[in-house]
C-alpha positions as CSV (number, residue, x, y, z in Angstrom):
1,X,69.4,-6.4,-6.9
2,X,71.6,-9.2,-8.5
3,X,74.5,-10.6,-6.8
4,X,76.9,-12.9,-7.9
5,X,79.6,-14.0,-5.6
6,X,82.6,-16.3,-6.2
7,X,80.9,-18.4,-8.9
8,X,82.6,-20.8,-10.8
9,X,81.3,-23.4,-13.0
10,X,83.3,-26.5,-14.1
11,X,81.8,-29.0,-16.4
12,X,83.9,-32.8,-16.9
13,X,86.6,-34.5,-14.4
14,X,90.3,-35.7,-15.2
15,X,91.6,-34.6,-18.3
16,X,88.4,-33.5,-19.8
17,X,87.9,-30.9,-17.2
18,X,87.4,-27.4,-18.5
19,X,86.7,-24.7,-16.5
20,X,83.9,-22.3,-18.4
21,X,83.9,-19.7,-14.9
22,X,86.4,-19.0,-12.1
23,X,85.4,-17.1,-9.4
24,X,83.8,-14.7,-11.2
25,X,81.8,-11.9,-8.5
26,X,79.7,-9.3,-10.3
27,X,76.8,-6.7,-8.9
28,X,74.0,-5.7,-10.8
29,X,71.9,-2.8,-9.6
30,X,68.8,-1.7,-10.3
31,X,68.5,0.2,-13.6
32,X,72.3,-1.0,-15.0
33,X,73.2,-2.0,-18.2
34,X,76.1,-4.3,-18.3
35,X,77.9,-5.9,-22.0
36,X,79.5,-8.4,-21.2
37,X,81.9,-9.3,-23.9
38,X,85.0,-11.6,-25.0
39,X,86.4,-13.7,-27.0
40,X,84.4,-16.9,-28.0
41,X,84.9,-19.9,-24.9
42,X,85.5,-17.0,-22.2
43,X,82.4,-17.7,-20.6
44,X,79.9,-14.9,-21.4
45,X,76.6,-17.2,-22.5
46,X,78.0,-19.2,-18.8
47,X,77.8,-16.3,-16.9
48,X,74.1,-15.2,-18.1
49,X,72.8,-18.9,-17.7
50,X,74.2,-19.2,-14.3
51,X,72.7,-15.7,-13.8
52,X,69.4,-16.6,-15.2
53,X,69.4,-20.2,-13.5
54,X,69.4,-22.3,-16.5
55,X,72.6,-23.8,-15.9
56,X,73.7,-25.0,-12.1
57,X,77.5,-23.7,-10.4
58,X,80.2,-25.6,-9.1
59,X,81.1,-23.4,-6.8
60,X,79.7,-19.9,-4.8
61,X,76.5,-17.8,-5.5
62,X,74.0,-16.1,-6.8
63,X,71.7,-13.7,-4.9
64,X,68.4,-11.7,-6.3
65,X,67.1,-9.4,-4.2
66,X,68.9,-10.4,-1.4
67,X,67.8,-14.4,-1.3
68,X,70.0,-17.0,-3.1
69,X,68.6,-18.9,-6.3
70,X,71.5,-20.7,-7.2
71,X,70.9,-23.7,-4.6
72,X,66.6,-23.2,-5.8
73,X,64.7,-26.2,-6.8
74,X,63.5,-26.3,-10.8
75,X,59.9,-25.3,-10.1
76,X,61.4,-22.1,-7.9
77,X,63.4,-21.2,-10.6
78,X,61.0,-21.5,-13.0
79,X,58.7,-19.0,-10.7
80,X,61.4,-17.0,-10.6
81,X,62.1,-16.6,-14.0
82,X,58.1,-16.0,-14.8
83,X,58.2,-13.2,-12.4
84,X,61.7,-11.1,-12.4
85,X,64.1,-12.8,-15.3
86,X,63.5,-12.5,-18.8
87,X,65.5,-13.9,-21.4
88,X,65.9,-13.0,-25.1
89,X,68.1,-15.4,-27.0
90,X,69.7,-14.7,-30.4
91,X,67.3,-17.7,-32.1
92,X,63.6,-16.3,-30.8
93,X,62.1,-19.6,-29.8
94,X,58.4,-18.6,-31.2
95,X,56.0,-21.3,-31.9
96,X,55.5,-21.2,-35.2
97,X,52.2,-22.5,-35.1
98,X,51.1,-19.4,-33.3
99,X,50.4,-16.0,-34.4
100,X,52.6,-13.5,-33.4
101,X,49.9,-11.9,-29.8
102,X,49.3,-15.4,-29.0
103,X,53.1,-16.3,-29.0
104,X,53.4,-13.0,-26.4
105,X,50.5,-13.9,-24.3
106,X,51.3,-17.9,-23.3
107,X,53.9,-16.9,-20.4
108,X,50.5,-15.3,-18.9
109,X,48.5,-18.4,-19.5
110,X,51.3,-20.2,-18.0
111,X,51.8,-18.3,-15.1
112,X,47.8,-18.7,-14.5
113,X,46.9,-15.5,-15.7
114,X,43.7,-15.3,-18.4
115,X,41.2,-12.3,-17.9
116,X,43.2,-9.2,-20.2
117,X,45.8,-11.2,-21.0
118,X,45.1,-10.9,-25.1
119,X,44.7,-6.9,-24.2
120,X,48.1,-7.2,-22.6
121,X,49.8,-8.6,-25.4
122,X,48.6,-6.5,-28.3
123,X,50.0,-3.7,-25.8
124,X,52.9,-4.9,-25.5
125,X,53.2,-5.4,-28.8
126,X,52.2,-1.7,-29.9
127,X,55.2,-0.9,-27.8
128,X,57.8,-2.7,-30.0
129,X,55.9,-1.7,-33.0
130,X,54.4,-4.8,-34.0
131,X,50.5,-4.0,-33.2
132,X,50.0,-4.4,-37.0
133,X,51.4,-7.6,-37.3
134,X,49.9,-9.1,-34.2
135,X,47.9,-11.9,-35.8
136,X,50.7,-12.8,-38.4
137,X,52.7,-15.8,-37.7
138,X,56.4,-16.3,-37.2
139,X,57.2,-17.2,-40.9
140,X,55.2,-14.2,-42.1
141,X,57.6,-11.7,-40.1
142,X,60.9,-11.0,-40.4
143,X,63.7,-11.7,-37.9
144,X,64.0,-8.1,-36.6
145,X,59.7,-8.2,-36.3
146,X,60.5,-11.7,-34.6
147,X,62.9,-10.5,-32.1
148,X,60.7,-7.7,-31.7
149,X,57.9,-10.8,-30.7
150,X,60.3,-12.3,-28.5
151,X,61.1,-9.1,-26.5
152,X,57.1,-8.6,-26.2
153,X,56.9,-12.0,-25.0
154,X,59.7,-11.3,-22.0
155,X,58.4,-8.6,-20.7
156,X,54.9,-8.9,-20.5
157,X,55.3,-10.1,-17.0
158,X,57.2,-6.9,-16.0
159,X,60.6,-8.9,-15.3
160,X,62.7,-6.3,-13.5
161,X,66.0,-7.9,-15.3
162,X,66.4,-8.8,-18.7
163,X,69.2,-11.3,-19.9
164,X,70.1,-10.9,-23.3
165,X,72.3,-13.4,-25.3
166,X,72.9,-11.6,-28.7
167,X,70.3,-10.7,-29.3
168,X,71.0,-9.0,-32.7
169,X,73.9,-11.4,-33.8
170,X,71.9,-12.4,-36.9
171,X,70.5,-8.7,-38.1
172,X,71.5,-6.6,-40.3
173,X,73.1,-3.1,-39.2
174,X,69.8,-1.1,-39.6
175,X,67.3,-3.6,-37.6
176,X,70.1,-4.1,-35.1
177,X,69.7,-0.9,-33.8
178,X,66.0,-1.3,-34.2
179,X,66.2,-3.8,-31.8
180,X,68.8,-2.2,-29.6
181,X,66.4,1.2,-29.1
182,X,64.2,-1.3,-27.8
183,X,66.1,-2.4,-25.0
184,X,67.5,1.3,-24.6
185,X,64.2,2.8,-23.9
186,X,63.6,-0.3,-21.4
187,X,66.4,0.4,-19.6
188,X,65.2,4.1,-19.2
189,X,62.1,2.6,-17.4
190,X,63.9,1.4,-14.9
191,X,64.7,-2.4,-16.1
192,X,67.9,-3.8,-15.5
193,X,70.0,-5.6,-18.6
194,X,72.7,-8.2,-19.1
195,X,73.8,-8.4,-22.7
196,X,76.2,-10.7,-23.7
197,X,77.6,-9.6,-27.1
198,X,80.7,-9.8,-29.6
199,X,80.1,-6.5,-31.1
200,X,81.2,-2.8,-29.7
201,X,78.6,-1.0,-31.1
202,X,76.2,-2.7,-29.2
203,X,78.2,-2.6,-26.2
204,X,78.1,0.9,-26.4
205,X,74.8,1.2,-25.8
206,X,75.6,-0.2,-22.1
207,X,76.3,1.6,-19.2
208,X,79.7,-0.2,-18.4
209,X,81.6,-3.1,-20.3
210,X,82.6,-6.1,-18.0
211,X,85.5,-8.1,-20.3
212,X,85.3,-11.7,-19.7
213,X,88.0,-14.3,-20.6
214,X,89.3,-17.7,-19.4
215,X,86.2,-17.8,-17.2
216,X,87.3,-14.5,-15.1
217,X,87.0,-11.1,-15.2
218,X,89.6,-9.3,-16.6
219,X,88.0,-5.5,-17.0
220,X,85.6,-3.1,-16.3
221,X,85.0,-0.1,-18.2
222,X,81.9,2.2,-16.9
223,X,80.8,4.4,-20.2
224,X,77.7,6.2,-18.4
225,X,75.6,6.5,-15.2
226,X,73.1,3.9,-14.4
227,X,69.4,4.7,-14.7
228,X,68.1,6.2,-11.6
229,X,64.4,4.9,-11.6
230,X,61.8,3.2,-8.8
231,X,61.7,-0.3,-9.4
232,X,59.9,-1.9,-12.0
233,X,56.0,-1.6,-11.3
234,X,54.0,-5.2,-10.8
């Protein structure tokens, strides 16, 4: 599914030169969960922007599904992303101004989509729980009901990989795992996830552990067997 070969990402020249990824190869298959931890400046939120085609390499590639994105145009990878990447960030990005099915529903509109597309998002919604608070607006929710509104909002195109950049760094313990049985019972449909994190207990939700630091790969460590299911449904 996702292939990453040799990349390596080097941002400024001379003495400012600092090397955030080197050589880093890493296969993602259908229905995996990967952590990827380390210490902070190892290259983790790198990796899943590279990954996710929101930052450009110096060096190697990166393959989905077989075809290379990393040397894509901005409008490709923006198709791209609309129809197999999602991303869910630590800070949820919701526009404030809009309530919370609207906010799920505009990567439809953008992507040209109308017709169910409100029906669509109040599903979605009723899936993370948040059918109740559908017309409520981002500063009438909390953050775990947020995040819960920015998952909604990645997946209502049926991405078939999710990229997550801590995505409960700012909860408490309680709606952490809220938000982490989310992405569990995602993964057991069949999605693929990339979750960068700092904490073991989330990382123990994943199916293996891939250490980063210095910009390489310095371990593996596989906790359970990937999800064996058909690919994501369109």
């Amino acid at each position: 599914m996702l292939e990453v070969k040799n990349a390596s990402k080097v941002y400024g020249e001379g003495e400012a030169k600092v090397v955030a990824l080197n050589n880093v190869s890493l296969q993602v298959n259908r229905g995996d969960y990967i952590a990827i931890m380390g210490p902070s400046g190892s290259g983790k939120s790198t990796l899943l922007n590279i990954i996710g085609g929101l930052d450009r390499i110096s060096g190697g590639e990166v393959l989905l599904d077989g075809k290379r994105i990393d040397n894509l145009d901005e409008n490709s990878l923006v198709e791209i992303r609309r129809r197999k990447i999602a991303y869910v960030f630590q800070q949820y990005h919701l526009l404030p101004s809009l309530t919370a099915v609207e906010n799920v529903f505009m990567p439809l509109l953008f992507g040209g989509t109308k017709g169910d597309s409100l029906e669509k998002a109040l599903e979605i919604l009723k899936m993370v729980g948040l059918e109740k608070r559908a017309n409520h607006k981002p500063n009438q929710l909390s953050g775990g009901e947020q995040q819960r509104v920015a998952i909604a909002r990645a997946i209502i195109n049926n991405p078939s990989l999710i990229l997550a950049d801590e995505p409960t760094g700012n909860m408490d313990q309680k709606t952490g795992a809220d938000i982490l049985e989310i992405f569990d019972k995602l993964n057991e449909e069949g999605r693929s996830i990339i979750m960068v994190t700092h904490s073991p207990e989330v990382a123990r939700h994943a199916g293996e552990i891939v250490f980063l630091q210095d910009g390489q790969i310095v371990n593996r460590v596989k906790q359970k067997e990937s999800v064996k299911q058909p690919a994501v449904k369109k």
